[in-house]
Backbone as a printed PyTorch tensor [residue, N CA C, xyz], in Angstrom:
tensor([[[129.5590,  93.1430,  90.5930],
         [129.9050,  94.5460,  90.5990],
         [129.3900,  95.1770,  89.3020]],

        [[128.7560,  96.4230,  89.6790],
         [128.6900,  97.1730,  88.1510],
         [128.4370,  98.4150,  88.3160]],

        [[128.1910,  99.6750,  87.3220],
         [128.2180, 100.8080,  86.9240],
         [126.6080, 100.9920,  86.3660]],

        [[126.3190, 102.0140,  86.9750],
         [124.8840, 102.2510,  86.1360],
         [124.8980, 103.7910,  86.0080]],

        [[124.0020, 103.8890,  84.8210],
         [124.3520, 105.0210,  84.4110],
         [122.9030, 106.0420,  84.3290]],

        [[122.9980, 107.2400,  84.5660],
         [121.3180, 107.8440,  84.8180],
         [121.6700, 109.1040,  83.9050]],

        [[120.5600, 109.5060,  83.0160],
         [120.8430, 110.7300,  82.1320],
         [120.8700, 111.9830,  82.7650]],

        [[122.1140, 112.7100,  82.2610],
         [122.8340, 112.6630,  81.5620],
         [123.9050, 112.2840,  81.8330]],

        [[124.2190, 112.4770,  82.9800],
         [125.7210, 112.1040,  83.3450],
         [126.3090, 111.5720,  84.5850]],

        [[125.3460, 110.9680,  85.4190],
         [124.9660, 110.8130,  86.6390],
         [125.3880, 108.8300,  86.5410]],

        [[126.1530, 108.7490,  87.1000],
         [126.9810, 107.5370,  87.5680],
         [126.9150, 106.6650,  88.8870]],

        [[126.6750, 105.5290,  89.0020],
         [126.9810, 105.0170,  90.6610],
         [127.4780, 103.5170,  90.1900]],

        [[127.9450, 103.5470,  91.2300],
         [128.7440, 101.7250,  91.5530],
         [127.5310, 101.0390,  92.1340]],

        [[127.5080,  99.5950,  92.2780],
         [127.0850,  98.8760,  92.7500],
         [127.3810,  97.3100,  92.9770]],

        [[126.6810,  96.6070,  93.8450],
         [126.9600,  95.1620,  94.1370],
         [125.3840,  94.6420,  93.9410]],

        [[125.2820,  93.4880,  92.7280],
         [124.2000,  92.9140,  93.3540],
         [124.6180,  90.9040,  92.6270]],

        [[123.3390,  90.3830,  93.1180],
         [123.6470,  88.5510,  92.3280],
         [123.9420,  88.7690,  91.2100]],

        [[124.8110,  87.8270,  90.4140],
         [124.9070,  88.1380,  88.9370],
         [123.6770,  87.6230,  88.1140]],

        [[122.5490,  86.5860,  88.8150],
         [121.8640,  86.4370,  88.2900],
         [120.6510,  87.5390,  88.2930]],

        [[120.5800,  88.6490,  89.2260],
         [120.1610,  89.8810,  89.0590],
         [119.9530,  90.6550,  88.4910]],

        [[121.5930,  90.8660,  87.8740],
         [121.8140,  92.0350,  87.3040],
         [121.1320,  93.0710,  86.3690]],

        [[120.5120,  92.5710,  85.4660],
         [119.4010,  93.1570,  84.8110],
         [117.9380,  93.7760,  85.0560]],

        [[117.9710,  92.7500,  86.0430],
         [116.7610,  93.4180,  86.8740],
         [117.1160,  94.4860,  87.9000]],

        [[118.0320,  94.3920,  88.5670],
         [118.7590,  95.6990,  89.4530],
         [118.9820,  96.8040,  88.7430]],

        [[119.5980,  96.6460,  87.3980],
         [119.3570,  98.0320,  86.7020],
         [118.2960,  98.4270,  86.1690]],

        [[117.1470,  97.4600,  86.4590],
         [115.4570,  98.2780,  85.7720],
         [115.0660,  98.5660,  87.4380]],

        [[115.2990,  97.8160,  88.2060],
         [114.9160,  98.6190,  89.3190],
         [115.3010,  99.8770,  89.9600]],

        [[116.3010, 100.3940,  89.6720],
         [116.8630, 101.4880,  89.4870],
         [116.3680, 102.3520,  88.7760]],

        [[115.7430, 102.1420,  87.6060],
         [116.0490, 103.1650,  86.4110],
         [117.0750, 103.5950,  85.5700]],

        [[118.1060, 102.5730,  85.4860],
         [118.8390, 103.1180,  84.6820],
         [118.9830, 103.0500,  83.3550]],

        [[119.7760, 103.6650,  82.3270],
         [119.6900, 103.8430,  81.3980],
         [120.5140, 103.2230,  80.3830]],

        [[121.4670, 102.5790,  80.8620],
         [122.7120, 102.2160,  80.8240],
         [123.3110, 101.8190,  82.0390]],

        [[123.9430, 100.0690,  81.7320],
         [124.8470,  99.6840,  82.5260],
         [125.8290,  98.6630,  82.1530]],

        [[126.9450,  98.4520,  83.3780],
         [127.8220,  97.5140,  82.5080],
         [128.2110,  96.6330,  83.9840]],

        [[128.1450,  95.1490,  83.4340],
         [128.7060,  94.4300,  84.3320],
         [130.3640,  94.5020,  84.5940]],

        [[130.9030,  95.0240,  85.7150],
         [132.3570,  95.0260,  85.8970],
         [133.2780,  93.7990,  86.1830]],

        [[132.8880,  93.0950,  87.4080],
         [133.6010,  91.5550,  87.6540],
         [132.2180,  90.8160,  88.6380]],

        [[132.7800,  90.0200,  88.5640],
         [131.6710,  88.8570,  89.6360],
         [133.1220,  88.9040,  90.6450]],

        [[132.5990,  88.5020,  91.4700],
         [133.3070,  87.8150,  92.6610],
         [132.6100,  86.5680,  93.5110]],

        [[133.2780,  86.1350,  94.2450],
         [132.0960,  84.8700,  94.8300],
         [131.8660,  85.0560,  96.2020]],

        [[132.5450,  85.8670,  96.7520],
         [132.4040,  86.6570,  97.7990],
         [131.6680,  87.8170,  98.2960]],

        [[130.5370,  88.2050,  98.6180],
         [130.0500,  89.1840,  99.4110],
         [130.4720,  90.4490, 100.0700]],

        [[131.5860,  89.8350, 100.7610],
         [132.0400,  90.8040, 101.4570],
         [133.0060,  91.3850, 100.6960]],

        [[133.6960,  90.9620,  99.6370],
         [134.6440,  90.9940,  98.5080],
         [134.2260,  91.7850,  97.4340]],

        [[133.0470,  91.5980,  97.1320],
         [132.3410,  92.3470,  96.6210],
         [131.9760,  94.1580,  96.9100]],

        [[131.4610,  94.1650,  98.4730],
         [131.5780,  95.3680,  99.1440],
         [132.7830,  95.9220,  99.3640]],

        [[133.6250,  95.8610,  99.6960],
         [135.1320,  96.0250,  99.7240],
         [135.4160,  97.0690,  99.0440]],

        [[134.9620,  96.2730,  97.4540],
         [135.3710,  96.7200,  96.1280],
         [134.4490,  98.3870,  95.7830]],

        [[133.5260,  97.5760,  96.0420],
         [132.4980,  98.8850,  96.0580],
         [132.5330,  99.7720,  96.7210]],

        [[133.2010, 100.2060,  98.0860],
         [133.2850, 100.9640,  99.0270],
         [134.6740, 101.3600,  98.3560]],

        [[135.7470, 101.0340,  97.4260],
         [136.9660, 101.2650,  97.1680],
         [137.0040, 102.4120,  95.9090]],

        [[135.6020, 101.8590,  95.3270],
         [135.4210, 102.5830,  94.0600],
         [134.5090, 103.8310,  94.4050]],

        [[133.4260, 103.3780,  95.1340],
         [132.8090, 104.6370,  95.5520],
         [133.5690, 105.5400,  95.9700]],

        [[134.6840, 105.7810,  96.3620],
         [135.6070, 106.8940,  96.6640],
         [135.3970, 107.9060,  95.4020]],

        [[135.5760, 107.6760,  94.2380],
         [135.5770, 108.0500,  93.4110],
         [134.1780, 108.4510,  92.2740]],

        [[133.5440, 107.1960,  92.3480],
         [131.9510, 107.2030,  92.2180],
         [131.0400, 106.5740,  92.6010]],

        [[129.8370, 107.5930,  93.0110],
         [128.5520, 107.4530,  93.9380],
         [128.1160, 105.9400,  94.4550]],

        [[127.8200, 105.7520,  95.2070],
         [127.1670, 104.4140,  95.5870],
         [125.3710, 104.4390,  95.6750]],

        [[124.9620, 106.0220,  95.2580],
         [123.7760, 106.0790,  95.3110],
         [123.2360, 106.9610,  94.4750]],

        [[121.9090, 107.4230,  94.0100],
         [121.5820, 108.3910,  92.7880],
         [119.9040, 108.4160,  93.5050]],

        [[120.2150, 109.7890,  93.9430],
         [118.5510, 110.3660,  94.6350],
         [117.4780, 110.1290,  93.5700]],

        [[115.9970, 109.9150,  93.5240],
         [114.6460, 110.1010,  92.8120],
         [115.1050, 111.5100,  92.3310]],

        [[115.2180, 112.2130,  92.8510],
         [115.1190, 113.9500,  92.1610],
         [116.0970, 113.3580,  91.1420]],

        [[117.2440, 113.5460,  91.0490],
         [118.6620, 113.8280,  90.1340],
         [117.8990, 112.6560,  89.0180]],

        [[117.3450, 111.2760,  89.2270],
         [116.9920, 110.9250,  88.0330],
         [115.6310, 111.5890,  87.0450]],

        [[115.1420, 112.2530,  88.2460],
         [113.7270, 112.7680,  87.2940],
         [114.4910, 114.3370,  86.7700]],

        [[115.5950, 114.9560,  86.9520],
         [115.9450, 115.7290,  86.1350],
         [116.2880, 115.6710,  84.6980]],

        [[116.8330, 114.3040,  84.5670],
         [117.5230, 113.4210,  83.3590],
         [116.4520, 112.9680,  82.8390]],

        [[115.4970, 112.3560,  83.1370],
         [114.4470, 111.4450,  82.5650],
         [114.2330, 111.6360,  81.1090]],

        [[114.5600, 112.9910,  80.5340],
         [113.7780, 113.4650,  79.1020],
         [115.0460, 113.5140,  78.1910]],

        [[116.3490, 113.2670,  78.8570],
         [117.5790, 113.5400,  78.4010],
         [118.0240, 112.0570,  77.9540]],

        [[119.1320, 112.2460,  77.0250],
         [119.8380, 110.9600,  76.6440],
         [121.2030, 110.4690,  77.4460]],

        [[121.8710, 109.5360,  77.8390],
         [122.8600, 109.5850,  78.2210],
         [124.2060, 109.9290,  77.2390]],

        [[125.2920, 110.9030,  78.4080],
         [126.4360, 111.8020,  77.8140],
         [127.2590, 110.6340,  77.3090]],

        [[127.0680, 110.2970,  75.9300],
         [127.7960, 109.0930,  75.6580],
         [129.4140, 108.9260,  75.6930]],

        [[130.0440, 110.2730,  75.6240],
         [131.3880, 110.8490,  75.9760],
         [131.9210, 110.2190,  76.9570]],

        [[131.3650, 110.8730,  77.9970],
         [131.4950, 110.3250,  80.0300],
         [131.5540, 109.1560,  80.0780]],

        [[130.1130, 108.3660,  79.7220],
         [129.6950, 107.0470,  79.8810],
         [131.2260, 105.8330,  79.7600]],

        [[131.5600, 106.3990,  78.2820],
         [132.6250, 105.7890,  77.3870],
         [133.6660, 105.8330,  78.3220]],

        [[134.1740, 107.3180,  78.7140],
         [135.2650, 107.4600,  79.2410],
         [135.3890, 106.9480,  80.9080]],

        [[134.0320, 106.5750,  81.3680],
         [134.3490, 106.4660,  82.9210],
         [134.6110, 104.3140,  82.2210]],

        [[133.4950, 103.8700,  81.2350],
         [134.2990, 102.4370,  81.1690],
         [135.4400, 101.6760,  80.6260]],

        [[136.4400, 102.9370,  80.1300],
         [137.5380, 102.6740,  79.9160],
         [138.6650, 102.5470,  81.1910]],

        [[138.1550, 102.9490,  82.1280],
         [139.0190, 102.4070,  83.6320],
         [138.5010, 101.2930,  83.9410]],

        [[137.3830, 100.6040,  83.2680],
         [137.0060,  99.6900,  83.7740],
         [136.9740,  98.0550,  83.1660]],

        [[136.8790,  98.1300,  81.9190],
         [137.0060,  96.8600,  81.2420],
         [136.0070,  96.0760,  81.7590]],

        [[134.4130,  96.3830,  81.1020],
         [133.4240,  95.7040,  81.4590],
         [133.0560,  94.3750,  80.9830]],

        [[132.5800,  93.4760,  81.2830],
         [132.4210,  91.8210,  80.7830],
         [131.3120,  92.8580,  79.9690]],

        [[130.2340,  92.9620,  80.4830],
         [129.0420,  93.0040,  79.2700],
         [128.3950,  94.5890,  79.1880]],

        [[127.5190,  95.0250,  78.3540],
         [127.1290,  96.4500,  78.6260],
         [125.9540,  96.1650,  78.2840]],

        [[124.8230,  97.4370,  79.0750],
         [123.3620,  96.9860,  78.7970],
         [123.0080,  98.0970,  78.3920]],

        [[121.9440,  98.8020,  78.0190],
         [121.0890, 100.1110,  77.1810],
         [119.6090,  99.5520,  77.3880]],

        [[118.5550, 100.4960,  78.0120],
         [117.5690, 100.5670,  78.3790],
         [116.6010, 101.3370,  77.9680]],

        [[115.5610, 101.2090,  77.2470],
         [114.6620, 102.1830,  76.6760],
         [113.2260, 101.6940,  77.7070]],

        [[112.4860, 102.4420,  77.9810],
         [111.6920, 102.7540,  78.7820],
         [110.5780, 103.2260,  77.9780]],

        [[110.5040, 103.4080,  76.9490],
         [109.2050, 103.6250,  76.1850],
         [108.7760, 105.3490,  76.7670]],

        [[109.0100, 106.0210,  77.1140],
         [108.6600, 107.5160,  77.8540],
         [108.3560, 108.2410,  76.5850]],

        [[109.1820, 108.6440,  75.9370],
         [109.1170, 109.0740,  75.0790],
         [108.7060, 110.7830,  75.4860]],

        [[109.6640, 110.8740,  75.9170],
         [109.5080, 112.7140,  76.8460],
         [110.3810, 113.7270,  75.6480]],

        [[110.1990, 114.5710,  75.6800],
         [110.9750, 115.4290,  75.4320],
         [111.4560, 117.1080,  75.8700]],

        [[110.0250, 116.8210,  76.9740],
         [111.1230, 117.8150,  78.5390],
         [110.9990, 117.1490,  79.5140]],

        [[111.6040, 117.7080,  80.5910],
         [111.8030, 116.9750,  82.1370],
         [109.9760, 117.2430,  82.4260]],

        [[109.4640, 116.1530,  82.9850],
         [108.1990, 116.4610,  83.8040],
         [108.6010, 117.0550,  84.8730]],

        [[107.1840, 117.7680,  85.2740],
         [107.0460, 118.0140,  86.5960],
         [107.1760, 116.8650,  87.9850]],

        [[108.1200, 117.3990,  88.6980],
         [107.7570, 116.2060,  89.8280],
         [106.3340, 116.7040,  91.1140]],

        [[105.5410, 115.8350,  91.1690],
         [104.7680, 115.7640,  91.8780],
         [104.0310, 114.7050,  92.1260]],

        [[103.7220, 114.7000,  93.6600],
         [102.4770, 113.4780,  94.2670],
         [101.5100, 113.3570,  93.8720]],

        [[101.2690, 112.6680,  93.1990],
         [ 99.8150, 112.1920,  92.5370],
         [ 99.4300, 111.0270,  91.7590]],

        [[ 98.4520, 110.6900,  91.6060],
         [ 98.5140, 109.1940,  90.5690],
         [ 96.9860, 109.5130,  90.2390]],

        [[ 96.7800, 110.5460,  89.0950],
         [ 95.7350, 110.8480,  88.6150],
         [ 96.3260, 111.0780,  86.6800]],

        [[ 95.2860, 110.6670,  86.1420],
         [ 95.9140, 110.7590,  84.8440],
         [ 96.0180, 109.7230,  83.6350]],

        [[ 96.7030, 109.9110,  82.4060],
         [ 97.2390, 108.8170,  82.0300],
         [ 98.4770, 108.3170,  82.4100]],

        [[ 98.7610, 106.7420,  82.4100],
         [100.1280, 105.9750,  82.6230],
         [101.0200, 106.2900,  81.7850]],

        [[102.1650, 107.0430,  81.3040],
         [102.7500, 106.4540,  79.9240],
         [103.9820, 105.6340,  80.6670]],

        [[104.1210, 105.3940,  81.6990],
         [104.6790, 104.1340,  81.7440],
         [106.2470, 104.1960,  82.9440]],

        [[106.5590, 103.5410,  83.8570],
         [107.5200, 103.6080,  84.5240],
         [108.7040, 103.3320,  84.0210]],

        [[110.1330, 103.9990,  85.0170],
         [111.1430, 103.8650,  84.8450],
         [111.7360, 104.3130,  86.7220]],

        [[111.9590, 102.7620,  86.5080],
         [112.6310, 102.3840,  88.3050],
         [111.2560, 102.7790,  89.2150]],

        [[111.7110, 103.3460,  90.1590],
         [110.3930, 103.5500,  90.9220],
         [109.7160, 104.9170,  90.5270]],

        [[110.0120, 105.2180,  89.1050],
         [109.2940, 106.8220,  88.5810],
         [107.9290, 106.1270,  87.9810]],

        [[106.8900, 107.0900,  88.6560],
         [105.9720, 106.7510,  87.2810],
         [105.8180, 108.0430,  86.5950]],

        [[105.6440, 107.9700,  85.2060],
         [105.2640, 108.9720,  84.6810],
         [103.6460, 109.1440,  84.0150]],

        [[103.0990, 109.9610,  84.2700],
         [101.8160, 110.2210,  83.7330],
         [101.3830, 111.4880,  83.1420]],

        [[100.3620, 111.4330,  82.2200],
         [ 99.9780, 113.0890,  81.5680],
         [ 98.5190, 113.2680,  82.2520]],

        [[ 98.5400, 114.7900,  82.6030],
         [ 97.2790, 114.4510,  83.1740],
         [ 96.9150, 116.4300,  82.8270]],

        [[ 95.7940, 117.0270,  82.6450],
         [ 95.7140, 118.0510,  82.3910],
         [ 96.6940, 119.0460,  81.1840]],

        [[ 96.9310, 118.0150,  80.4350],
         [ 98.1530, 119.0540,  79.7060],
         [ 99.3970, 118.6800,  79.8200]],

        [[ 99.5980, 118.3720,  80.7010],
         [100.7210, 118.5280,  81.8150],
         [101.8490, 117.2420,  81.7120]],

        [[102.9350, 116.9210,  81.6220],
         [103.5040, 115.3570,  82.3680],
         [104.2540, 115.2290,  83.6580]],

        [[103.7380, 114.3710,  84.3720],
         [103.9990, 114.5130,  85.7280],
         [105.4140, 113.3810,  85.9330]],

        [[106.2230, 113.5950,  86.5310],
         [106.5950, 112.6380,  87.5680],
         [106.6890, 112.4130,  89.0880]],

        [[106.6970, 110.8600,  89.7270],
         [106.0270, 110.7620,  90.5300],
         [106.7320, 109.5680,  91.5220]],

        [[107.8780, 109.6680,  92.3960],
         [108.1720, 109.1800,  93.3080],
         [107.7630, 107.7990,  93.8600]],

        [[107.0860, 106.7810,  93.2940],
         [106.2190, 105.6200,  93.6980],
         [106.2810, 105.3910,  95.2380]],

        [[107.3030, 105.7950,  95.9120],
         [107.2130, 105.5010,  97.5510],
         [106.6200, 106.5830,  98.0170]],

        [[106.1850, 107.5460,  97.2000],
         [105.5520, 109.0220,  97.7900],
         [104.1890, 108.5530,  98.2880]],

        [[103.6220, 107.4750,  97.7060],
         [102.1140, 106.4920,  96.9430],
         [101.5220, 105.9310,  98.1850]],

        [[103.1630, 105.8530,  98.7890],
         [102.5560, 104.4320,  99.5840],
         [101.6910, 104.9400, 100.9550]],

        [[100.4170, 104.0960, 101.2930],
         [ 99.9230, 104.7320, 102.2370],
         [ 98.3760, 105.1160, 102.1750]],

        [[ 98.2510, 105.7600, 100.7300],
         [ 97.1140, 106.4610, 100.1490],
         [ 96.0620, 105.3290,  99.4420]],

        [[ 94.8600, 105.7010,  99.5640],
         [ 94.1000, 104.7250,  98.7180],
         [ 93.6920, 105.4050,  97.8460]],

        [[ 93.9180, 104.2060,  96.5550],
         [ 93.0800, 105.1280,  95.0940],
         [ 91.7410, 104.8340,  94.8820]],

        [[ 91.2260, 106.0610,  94.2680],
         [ 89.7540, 105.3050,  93.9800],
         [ 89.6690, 106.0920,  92.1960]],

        [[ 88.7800, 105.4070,  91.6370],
         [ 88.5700, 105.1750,  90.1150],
         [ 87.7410, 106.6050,  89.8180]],

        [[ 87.8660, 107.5770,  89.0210],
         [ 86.8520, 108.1560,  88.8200],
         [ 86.5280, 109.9600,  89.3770]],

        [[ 87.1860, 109.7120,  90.5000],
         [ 87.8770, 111.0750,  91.0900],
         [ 88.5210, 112.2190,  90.3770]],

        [[ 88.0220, 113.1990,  90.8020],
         [ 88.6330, 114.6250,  89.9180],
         [ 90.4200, 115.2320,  90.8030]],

        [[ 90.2940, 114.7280,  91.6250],
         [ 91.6150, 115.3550,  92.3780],
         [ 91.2880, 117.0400,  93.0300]],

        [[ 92.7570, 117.0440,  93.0990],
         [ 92.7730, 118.9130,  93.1520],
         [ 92.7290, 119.3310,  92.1450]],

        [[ 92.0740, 120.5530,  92.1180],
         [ 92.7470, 121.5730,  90.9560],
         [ 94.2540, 121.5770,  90.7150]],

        [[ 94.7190, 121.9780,  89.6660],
         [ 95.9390, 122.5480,  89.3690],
         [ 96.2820, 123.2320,  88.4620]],

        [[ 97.4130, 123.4860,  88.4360],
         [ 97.3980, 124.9530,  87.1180],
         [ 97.9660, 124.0030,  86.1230]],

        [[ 97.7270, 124.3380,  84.6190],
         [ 97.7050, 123.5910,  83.6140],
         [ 99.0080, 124.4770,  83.0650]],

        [[ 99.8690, 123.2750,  82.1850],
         [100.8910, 123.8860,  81.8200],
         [100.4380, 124.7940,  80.3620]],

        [[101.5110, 125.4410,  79.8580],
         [101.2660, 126.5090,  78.6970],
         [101.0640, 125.6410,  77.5090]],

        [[101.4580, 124.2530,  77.4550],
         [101.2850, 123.3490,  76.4490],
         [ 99.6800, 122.7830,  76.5640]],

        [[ 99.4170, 123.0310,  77.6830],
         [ 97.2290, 122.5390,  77.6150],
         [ 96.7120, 123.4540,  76.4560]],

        [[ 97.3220, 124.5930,  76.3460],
         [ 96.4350, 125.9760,  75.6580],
         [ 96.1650, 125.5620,  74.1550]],

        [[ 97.2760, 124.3150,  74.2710],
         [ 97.8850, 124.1350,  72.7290],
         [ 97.0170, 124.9250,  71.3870]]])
């Protein structure tokens, strides 16, 4: 069982292996998380999670995390939602982004990489920093070298 946490203030429950766990919260994207209990049970496990989700999310949309992406987590909230909880361990995640506004979300994979978080990729491309849905991807073939569409360049290209 555990808590993951998405900037700024954006919360969900979850169930996964305990030998997982770390990797379930980079597959996610999160930013912050805390292991709550193990159980040895499965279904014991869900139970729990369906008991707590009453209260908080069992899920956190691509949009709501690419709003947060440039933000830090509300360390206030964070604190106060794991004091109902009494976590075995807590984790903190840096992602190397190094944003300091929300990108744009859009389909594309033209650009530079500066690097994923969960299934976001983020890239700069015209000025601009994009984010980018990775299941949006699937389907399309890339090729090397390509100009894309046009697009309008943000007010920071003019620099």
């Amino acid at each position: 069982m555990y808590l993951a946490a998405f900037a700024p203030a954006t919360f969900k429950v979850g169930v996964t292996r305990s030998w997982r766990l770390e990797t379930r919260f980079r597959e996610q994207g999160a930013d912050r998380g805390a292991h709550l209990r193990t159980v040895t049970d499965g279904r014991v496990a869900r139970q729990i999670e369906a008991d707590i989700a009453t209260e908080i999310s069992d899920r956190v949309r691509v949009p709501t995390k690419i709003e947060g992406i440039h933000r830090a987590v509300d360390d206030a909230a964070w604190q106060s939602l794991l004091a109902d909880f009494d976590p075995i361990e807590t984790f903190d995640f840096e992602y190397g982004l190094s944003l300091t506004d929300r990108p744009v979300s859009e389909t594309l994979a033209a650009g530079t990489v500066r690097g994923t978080q969960g299934r976001v990729l983020v890239l700069d491309t015209d000025g601009s920093t994009y984010a980018v849905d990775m299941r949006d991807l699937v389907g399309y073939d890339l090729e090397s070298g390509g100009t894309g569409p046009e697009r309008q360049s943000s007010l920071g290209a003019f620099g």
